[in-house]
Backbone bond lengths (Angstrom), bond angles and torsions (degrees), N, CA, C in turn:
res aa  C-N    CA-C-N  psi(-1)  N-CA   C-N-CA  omega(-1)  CA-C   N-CA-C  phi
1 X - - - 1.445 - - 1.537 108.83 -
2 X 1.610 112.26 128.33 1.686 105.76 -167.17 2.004 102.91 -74.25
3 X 1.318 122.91 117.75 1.530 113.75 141.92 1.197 115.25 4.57
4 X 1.517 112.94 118.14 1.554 119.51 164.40 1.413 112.09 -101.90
5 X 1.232 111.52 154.95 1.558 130.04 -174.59 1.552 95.20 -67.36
6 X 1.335 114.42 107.58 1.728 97.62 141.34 0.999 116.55 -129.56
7 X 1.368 119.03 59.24 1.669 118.99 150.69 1.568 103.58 -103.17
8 X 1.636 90.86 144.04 1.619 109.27 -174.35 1.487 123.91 -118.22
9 X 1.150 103.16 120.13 1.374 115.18 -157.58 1.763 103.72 -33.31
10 X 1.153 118.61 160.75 1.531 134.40 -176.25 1.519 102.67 -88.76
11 X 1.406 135.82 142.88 1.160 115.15 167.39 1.968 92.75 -109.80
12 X 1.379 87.17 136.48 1.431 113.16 -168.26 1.555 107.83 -55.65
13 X 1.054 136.50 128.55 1.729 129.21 172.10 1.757 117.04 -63.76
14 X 1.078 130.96 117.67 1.187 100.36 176.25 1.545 126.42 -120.85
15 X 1.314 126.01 162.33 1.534 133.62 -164.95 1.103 65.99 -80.32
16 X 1.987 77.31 168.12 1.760 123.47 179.35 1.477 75.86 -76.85
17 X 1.499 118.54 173.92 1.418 142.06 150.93 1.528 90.03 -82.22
18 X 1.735 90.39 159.77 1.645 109.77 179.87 1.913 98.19 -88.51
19 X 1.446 98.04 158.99 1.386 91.46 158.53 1.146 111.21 -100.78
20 X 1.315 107.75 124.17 1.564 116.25 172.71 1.671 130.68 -128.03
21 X 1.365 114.97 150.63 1.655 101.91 -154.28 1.491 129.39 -84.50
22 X 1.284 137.46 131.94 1.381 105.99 -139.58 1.681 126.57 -72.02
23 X 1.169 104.15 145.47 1.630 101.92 174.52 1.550 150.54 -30.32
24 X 1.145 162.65 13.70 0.926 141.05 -105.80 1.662 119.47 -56.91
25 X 1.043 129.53 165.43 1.387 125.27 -164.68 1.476 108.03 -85.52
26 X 1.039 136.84 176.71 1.649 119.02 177.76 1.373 119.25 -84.13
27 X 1.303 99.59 -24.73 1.854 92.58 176.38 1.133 117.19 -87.05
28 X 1.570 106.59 -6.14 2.096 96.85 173.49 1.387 106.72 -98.81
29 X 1.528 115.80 0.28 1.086 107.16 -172.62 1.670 91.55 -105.23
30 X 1.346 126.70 1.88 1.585 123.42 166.34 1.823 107.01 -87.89
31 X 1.352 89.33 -47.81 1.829 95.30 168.88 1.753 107.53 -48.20
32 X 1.040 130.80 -64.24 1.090 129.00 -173.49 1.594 119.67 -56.01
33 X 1.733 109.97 -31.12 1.534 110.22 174.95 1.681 102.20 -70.94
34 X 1.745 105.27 -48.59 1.531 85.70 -178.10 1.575 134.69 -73.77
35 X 1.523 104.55 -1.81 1.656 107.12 166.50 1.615 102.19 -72.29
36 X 1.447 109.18 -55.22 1.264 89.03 -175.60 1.501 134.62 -57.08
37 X 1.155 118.23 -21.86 1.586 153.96 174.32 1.761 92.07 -41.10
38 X 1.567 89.68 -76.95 1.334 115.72 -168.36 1.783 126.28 -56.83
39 X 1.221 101.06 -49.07 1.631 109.97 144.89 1.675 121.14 -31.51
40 X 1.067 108.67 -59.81 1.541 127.23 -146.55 1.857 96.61 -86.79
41 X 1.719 106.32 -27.85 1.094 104.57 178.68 2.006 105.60 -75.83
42 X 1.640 105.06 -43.78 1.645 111.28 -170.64 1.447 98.17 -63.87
43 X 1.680 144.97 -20.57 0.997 145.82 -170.57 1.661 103.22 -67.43
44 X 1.735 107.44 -68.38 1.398 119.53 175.26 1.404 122.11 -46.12
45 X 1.395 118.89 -38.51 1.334 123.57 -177.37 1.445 122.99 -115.47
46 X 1.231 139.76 20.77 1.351 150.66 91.28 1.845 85.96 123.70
47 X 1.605 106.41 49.32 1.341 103.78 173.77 1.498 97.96 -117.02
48 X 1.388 129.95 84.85 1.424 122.43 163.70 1.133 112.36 -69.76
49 X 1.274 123.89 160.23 1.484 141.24 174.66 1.392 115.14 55.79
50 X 1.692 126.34 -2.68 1.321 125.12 177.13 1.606 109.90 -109.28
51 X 1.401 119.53 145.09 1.422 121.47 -170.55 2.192 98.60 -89.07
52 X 0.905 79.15 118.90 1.676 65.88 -168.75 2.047 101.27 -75.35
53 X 1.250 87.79 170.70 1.649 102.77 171.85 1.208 121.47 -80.48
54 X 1.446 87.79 152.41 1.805 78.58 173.23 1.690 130.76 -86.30
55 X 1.395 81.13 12.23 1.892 94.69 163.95 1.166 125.58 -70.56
56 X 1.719 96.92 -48.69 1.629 130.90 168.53 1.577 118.96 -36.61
57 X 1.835 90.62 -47.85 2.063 113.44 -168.87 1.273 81.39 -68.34
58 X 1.399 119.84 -77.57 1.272 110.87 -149.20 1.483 143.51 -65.76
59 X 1.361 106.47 -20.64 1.793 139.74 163.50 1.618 106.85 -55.89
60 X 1.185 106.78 -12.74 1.919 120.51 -177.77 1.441 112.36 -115.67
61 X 1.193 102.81 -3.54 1.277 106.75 178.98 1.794 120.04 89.88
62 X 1.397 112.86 13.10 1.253 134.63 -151.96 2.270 101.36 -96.33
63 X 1.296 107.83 -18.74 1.129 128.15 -161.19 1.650 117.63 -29.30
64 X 1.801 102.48 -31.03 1.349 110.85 177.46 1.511 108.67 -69.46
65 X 1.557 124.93 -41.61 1.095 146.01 175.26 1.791 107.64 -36.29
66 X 1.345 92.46 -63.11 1.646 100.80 -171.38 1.660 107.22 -75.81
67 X 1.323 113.78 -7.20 1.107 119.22 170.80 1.507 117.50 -75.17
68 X 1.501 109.76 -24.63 1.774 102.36 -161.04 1.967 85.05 -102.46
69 X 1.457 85.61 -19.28 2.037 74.69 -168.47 1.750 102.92 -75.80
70 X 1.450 117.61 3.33 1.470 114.63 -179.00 1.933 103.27 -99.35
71 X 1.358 103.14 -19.65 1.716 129.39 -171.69 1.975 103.70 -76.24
72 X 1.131 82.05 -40.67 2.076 103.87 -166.99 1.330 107.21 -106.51
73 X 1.278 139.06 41.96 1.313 143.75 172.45 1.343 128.64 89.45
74 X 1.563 113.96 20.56 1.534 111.84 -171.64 1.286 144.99 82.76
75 X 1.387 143.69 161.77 1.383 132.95 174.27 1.818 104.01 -71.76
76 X 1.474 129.12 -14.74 1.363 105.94 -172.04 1.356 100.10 -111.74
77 X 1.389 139.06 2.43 1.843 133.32 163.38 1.644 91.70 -87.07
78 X 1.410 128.87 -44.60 1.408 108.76 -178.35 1.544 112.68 -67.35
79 X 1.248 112.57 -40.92 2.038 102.60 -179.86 1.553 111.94 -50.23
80 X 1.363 79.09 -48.32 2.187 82.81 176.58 0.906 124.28 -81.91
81 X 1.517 128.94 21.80 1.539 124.68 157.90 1.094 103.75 -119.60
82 X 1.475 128.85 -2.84 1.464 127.45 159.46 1.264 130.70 -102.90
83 X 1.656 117.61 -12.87 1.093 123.76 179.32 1.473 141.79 106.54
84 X 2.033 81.75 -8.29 1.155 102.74 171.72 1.633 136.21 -46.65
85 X 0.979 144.34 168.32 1.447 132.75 119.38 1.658 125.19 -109.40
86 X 2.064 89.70 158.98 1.715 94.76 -168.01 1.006 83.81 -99.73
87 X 1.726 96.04 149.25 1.180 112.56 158.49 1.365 133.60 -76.18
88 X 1.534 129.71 143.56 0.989 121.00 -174.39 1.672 121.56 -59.67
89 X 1.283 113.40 154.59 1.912 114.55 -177.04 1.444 93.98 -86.93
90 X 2.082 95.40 136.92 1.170 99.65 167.14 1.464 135.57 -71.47
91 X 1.295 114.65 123.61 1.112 115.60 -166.53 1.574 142.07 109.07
92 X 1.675 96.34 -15.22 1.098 114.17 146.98 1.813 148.53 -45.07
93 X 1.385 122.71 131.86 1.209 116.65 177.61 1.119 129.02 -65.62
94 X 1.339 120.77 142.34 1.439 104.99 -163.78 1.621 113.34 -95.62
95 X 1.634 114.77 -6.42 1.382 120.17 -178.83 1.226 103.41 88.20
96 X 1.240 118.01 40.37 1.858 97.68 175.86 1.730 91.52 -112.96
């Protein structure tokens, strides 16, 4: 007859958890670099209240910028969480 196990598992002791402060998730914490990004760019180049293009970003050297705001929801979820407005496309109808 094979030997039976009678050892019994240990129950492990365990630490308190640390308090620690909460995380932000990675995409609000990318949202938040590119607001700040984005701010810091309308500050330098004296476009308040307009969401600039990404013709605009990139002609400044900004190109990575307009890259993450196409990655993170676009030029029209970032204007509207900042307050921006888009500008209209050239060439567009206006609906009248």
């Amino acid at each position: 007859m094979p030997a039976q196990n009678t050892k019994r598992s240990t129950a492990s002791t365990s630490q308190p958890k640390r308090a620690s402060a909460p995380r932000k998730s990675a995409n609000t914490q990318i949202q938040s670099e590119i607001d700040r990004d984005l701010k810091a760019w309308i500050r330098q180049n004296g476009k308040r209240g307009a969401m600039p293009s990404r013709g605009e970003l990139t002609k400044t050297g900004h190109g990575q910028l307009a890259t993450r705001i196409h990655h993170h929801g676009g030029s029209g979820a970032i204007a509207k969480r900042l307050g921006l407005q888009l500008r209209s496309q050239r060439g567009a109808k206006s609906g009248r």
